[in-house]
DSSP file (Angstrom, degrees, kcal/mol; ACC not computed):
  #  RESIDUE AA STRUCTURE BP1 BP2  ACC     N-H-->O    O-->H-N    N-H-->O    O-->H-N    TCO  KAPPA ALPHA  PHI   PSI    X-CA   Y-CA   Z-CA
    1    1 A X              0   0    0      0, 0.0     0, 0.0     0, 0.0     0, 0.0   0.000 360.0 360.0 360.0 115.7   38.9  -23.4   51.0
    2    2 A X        -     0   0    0      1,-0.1     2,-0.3     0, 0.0     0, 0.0   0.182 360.0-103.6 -53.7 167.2   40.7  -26.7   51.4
    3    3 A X        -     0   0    0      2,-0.0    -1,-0.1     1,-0.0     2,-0.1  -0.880  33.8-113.4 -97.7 150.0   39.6  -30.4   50.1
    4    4 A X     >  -     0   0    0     -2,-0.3     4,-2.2     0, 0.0     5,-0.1  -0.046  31.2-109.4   6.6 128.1   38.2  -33.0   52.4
    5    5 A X  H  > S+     0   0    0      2,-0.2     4,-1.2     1,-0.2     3,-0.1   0.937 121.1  46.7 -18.1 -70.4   40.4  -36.1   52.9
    6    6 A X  H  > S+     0   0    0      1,-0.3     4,-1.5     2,-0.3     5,-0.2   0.535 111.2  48.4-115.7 -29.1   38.3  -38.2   51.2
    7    7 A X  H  > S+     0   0    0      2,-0.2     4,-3.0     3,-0.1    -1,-0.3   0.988 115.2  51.0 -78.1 -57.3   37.9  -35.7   48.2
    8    8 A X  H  X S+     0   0    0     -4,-2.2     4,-1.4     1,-0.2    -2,-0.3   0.827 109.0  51.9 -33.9 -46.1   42.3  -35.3   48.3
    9    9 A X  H  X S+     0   0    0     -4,-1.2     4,-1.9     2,-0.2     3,-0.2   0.961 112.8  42.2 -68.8 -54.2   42.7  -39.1   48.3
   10   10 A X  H  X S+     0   0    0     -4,-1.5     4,-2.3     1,-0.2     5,-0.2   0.995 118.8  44.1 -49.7 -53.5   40.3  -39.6   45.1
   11   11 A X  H  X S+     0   0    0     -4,-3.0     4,-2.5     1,-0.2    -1,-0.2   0.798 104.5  60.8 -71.7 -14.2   41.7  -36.8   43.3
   12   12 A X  H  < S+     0   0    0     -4,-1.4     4,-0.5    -3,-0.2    -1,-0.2   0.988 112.8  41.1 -58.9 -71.5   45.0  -37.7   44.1
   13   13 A X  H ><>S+     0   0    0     -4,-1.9     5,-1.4     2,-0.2     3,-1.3   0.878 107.0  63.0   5.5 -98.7   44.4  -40.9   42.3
   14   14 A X  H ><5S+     0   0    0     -4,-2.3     3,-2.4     3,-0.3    -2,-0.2   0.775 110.1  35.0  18.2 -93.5   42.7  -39.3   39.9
   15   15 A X  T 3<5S+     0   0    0     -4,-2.5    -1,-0.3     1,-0.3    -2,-0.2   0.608 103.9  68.8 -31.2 -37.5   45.6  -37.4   38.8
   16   16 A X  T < 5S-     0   0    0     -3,-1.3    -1,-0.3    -4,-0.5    -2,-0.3   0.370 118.6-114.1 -91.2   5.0   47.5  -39.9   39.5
   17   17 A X  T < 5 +     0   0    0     -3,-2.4    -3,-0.3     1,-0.2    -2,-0.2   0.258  61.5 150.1  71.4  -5.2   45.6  -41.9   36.2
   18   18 A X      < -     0   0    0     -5,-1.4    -1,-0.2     1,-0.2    -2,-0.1  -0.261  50.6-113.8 -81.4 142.8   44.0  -44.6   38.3
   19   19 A X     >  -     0   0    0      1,-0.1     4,-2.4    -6,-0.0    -1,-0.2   0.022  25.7-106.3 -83.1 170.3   40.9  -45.7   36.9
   20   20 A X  H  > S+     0   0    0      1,-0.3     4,-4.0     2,-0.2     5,-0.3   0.975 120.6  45.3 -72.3 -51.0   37.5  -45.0   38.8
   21   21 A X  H  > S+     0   0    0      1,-0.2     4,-0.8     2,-0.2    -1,-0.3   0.656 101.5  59.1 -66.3 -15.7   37.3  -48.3   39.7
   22   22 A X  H  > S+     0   0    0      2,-0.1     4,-1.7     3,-0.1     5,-0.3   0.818 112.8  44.5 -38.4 -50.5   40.7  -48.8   40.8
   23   23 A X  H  < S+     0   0    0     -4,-2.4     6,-0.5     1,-0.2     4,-0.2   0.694 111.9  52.2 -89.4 -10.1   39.9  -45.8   43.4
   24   24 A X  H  X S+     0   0    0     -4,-4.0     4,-2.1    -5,-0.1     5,-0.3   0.925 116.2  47.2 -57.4 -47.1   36.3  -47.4   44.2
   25   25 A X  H  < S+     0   0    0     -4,-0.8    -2,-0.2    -5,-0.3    -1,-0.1   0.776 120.5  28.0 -63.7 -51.6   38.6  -50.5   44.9
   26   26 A X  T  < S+     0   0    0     -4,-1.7    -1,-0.2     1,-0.1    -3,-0.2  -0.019 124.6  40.2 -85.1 -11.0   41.2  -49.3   46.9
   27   27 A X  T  4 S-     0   0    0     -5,-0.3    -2,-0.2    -4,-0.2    -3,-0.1   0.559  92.0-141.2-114.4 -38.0   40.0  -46.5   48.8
   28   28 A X     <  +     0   0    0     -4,-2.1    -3,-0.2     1,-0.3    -4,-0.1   0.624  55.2 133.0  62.6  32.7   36.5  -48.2   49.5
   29   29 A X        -     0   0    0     -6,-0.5    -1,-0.3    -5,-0.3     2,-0.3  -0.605  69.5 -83.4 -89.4 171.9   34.5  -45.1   49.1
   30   30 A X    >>  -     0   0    0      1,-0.1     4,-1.4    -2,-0.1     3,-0.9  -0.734  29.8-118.7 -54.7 130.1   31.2  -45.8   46.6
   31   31 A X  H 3> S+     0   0    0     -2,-0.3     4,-1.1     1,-0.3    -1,-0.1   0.496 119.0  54.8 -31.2 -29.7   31.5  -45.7   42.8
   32   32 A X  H 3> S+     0   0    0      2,-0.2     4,-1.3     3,-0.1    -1,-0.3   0.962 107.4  53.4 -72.8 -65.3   28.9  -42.7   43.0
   33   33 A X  H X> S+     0   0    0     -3,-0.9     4,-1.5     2,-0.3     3,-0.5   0.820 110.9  42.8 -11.6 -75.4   31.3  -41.0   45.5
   34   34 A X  H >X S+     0   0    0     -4,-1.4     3,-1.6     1,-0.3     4,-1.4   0.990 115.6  45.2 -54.8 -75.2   34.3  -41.2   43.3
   35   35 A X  H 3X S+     0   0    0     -4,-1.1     4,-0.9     2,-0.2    -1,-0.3   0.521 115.9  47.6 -63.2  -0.6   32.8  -40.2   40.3
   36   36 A X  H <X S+     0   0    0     -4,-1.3     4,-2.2    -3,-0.5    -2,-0.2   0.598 114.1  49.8 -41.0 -50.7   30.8  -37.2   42.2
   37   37 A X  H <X S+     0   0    0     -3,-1.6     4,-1.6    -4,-1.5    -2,-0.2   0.944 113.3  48.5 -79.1 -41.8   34.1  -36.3   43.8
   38   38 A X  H  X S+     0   0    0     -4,-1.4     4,-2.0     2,-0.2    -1,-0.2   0.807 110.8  46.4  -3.1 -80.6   35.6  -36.5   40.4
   39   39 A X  H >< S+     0   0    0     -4,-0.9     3,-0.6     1,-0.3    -1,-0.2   0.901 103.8  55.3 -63.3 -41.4   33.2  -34.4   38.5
   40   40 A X  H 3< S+     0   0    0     -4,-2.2    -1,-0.3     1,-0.3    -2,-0.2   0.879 123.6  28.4 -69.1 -37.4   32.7  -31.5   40.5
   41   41 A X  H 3< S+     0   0    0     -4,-1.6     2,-0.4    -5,-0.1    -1,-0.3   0.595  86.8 114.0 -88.5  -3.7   36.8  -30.9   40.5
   42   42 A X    <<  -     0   0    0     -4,-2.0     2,-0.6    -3,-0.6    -4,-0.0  -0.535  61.4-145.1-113.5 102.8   37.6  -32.3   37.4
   43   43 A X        -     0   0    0     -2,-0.4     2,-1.4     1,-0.1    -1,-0.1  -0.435   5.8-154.0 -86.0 140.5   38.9  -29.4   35.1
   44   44 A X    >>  -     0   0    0     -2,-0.6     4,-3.6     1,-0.2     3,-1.3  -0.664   5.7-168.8-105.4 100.9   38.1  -29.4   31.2
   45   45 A X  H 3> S+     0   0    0     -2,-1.4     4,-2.4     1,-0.3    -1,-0.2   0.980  83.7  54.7 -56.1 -55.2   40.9  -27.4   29.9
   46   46 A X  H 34 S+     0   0    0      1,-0.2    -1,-0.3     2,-0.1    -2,-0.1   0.648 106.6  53.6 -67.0  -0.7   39.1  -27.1   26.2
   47   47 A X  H X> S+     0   0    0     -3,-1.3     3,-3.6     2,-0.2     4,-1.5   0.918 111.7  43.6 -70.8 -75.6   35.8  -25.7   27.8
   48   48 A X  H 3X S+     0   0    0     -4,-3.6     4,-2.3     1,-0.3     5,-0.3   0.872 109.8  56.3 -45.6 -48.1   37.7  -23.0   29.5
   49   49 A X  H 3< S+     0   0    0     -4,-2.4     4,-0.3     1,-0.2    -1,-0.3   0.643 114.4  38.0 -63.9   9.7   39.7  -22.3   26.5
   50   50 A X  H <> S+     0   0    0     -3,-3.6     4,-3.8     2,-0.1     3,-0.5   0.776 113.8  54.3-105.4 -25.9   36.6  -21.7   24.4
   51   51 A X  H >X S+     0   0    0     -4,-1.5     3,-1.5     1,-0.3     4,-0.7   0.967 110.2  49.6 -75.8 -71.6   34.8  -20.0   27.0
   52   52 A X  H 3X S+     0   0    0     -4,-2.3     4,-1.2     1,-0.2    -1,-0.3   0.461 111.0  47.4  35.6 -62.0   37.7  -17.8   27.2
   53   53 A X  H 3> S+     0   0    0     -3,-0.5     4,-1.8    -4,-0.3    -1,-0.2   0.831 105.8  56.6 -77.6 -44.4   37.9  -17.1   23.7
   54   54 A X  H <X S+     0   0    0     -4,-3.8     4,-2.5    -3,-1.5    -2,-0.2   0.733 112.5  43.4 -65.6 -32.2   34.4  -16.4   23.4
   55   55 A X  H  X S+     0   0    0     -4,-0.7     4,-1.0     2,-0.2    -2,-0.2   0.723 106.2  58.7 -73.3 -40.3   34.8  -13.6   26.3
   56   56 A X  H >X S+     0   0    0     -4,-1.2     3,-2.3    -5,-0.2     4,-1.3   0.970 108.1  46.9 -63.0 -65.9   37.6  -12.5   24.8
   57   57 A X  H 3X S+     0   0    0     -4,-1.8     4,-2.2     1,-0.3    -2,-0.2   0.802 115.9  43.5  11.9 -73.8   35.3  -11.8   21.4
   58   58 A X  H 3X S+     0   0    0     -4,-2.5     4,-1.9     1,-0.2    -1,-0.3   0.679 108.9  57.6 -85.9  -4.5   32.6  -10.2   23.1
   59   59 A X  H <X S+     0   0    0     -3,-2.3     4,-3.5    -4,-1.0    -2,-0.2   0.931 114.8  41.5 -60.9 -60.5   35.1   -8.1   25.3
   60   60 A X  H  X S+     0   0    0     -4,-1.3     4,-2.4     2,-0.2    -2,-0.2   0.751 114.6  49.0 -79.0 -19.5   36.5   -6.9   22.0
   61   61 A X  H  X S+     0   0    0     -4,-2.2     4,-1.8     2,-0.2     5,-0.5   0.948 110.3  54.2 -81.5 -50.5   32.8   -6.4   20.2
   62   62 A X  H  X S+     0   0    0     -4,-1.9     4,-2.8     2,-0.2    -2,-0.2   0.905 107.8  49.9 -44.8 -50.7   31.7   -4.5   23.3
   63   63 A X  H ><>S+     0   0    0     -4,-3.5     5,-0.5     1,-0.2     3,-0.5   0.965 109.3  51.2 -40.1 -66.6   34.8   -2.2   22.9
   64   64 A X  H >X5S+     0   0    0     -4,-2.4     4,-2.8     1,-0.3     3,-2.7   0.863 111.5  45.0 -36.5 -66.5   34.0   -1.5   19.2
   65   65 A X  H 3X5S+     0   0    0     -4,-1.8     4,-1.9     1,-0.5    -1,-0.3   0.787 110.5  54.4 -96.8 -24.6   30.5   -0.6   19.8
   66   66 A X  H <<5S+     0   0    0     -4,-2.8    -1,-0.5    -3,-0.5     4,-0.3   0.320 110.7  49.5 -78.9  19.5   31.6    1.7   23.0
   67   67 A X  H <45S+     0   0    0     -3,-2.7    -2,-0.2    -4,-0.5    -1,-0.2   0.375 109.9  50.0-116.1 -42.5   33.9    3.4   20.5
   68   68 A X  H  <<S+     0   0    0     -4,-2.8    -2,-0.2    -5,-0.5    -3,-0.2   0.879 108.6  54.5 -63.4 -37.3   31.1    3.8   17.9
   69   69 A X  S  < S-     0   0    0     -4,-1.9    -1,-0.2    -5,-0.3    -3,-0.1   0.827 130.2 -95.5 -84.7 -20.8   29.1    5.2   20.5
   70   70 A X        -     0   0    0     -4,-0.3    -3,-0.2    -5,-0.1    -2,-0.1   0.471  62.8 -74.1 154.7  40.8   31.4    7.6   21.2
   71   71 A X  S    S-     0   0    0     -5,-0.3    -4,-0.1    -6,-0.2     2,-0.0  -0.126  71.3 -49.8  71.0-179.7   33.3    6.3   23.9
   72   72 A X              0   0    0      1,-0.1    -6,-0.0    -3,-0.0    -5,-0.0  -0.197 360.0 360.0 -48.6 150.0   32.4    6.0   27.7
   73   73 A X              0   0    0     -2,-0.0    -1,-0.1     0, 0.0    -2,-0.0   0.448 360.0 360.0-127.6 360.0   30.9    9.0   29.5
């Protein structure tokens, strides 16, 4: 699934450091827009890595406890 124009151009921006208001300013889209377009792509690398971490965890506890139980059948 592709972006939008209008979603590329912000995020491009975006990316690019340009403030939200710069890309309100300069694109003309609304300030809701931008930051909308923003949030919904806008990745937060330390959330994944915990989330991540935490999966790894409970990957590893579930193994333990299928090993206790006597393995898989």
């Amino acid at each position: 699934m592709g972006l939008y124009p209008i979603e590329r151009a912000v995020l491009d921006r975006h990316d690019a450091g340009e403030s939200v208001d710069r890309i309100t300013r300069v694109t003309g889209f609304r300030r809701e827009t931008v930051q909308n377009i923003i949030q919904r792509f806008d990745v937060n690398l330390a959330q994944d890595i915990r989330r991540e971490n935490a999966l790894r965890q409970h990957t590893a506890r579930l193994g333990e406890l299928v090993r206790q139980a006597g393995g898989h059948r």
